[in-house]
N, C-alpha and C positions, 0 to 999 in steps of 0.2 A: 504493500500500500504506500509506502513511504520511497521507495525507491533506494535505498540502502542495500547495500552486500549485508550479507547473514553474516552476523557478528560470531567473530572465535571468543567465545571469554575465556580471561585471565585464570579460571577454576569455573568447575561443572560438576560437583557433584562426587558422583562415581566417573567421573569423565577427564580424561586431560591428566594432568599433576596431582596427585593425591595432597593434599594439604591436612595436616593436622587440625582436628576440629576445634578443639583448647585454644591452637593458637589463634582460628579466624575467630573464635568467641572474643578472646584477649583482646586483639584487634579491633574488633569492633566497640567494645564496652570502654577500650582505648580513647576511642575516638569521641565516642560521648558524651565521656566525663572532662573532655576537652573540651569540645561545644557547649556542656552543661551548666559547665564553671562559666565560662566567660557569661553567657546567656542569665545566668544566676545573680551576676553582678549587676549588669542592665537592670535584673529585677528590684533587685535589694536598693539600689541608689536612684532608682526609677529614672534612667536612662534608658528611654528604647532603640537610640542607636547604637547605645553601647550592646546592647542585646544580638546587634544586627550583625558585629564584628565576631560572633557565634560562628557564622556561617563561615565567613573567611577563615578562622581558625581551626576551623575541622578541614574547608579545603587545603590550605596549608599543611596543614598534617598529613592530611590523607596523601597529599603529595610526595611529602617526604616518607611515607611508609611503600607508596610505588614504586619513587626512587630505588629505596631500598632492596627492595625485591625483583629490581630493574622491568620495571612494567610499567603500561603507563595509561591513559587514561577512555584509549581507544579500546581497552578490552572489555570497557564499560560500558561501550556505547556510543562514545564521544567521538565520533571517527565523519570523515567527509562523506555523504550521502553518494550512491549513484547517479541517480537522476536527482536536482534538485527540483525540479516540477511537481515528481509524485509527493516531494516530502511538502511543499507546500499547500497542494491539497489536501493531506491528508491535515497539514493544522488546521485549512480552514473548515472541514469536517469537522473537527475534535473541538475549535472553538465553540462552532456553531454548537455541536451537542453539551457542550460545558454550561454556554449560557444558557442554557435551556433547562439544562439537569439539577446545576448548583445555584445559578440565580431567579428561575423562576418559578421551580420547584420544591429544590431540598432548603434555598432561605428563609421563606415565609414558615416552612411548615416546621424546621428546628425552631426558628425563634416563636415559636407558637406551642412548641412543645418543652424549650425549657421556661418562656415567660421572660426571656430576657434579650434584650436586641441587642446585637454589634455594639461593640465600644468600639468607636472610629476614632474615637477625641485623637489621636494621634497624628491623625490624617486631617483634622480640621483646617491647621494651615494653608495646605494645599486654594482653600475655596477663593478663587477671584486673584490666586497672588500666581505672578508667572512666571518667576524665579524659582519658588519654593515648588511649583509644578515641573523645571526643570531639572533641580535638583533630584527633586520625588522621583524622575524616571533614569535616572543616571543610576541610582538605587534598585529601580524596579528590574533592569536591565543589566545590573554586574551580582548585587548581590542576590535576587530573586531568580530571575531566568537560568542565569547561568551557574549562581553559584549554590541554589537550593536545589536546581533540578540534577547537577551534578553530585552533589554529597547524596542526596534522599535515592532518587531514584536510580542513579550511576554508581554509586558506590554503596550505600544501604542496601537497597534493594536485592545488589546480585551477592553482596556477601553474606549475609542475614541467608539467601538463597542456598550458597555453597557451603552451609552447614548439614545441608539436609541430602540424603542418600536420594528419598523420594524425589522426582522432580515436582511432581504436581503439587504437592505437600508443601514442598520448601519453597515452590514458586509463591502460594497463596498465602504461606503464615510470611514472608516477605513482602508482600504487598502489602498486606495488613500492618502490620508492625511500622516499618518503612512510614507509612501514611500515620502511625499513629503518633510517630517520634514528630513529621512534619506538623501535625496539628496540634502538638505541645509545645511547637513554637509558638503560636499565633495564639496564646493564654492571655495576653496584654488586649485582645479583643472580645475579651470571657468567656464561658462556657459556650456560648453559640459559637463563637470563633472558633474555639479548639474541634467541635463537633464539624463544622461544615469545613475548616482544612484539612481535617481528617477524611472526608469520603472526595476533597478537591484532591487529595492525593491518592486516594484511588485509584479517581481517575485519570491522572496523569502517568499513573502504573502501565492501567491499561495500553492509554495512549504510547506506551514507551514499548512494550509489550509488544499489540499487536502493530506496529508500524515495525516489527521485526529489530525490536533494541535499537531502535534509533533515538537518538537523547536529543536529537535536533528537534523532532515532534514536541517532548515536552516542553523542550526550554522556549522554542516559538511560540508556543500554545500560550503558558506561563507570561511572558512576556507580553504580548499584545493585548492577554485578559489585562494582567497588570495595567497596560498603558490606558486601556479603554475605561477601567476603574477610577483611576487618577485623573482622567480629563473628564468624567463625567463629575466625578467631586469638583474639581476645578468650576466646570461652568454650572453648577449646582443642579444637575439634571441628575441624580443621582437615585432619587426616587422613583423615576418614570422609567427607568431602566432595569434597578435593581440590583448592580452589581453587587460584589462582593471582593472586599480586596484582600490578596492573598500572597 
């Protein structure tokens, strides 16, 4: 769908390099409490950019543990598409169904269901100012696109994966998880927020998934929802649309 050669991963399971299951446990919980700490601090001083330098710091990391093992980040995913035609269709496919799925379905009916709406307050700057909109996508486009869809869905995803013999198994409790660590970022937008990041990452699994482990689906996806969130904040259309910013 996406136009991508079928990815070789770095590990597979019973596939490829047997890898010790301990150490990708280690690895990953590694990584975490890397991300979790910095993320913690943001919390605790209630700086949500500082929260944001989470993201960089896991990829950082994660970098340096590829290095390490001389790999790199195309075994994740992150590689140049075949055709770039197919992959761009296939985001505007996945957008179209995102907005549909996450903004006009699953947000009304979580925040209906826990009684508590979005806390955007963080995003309020953004309304009428067009620096702090630029800003906002400088952000939505290095740390969001690139650098969430890379750690969550590129490097969570398939390691989280490569613990499990089963593939189907390891594929689903990967997705899950992956998506739920994503939606434990987004706690600074409350309970609704962590719940609808959590099935936004989903489906960005899927999306990553079935376009055949292509990381360029989600990060485009990612990005453009992002962009179209932030300029409908911006020009205060925000309600007639319905995004959700993620």
């Amino acid at each position: 769908m996406s136009g991508q050669k079928k990815i070789k991963k770095n590990t597979s399971g019973s596939e490829g390099i047997k890898e010790n299951v301990l150490g990708i446990v280690v690895e990953i919980f590694s990584v975490i409490i890397i991300m979790g700490g910095v993320y913690l601090i943001g919390l605790i001083i209630g700086r949500a950019e500082i929260g944001l330098l989470s993201i960089a710091a896991g990829w950082c990391f994660i970098w340096i543990l590829l290095r390490m093992q001389k790999k790199d980040w195309g075994g994740f995913g992150f590689a140049k598409p075949d055709h770039w035609g197919k992959t761009i269709l296939a985001v505007m496919i996945w957008l179209i169904f995102f907005q549909i799925v996450i903004g006009w379905i699953l947000k009304p009916w979580v925040i209906k269901l826990t009684g508590r709406p979005l806390d955007i307050s963080e995003f309020e700057i953004l309304r009428g100012n067009f620096s702090a909109l630029l800003r906002g996508l400088v952000i939505v486009w290095t740390i969001a696109a690139f650098g969430e869809e890379m750690v969550f869905r590129g490097y969570f995803l398939n390691r989280i994966e490569d613990v499990f013999r089963s593939k189907k198994i390891g594929l689903i409790f990967a997705i899950l998880v992956s998506s739920l660590f994503f939606g434990f970022g987004h706690i600074y937008q409350g309970i609704s927020g962590l719940i609808l990041a959590s099935m936004a990452g989903i489906i960005y699994s899927l999306a990553f998934i079935f376009s055949g482990r292509n990381l360029w689906v989600p990060i485009l996806v990612h990005g453009f929802y992002d962009t179209w969130a932030f300029l409908a904040l911006f020009l205060g259309i925000e309600n007639r649309i319905n995004p959700f910013i993620i």
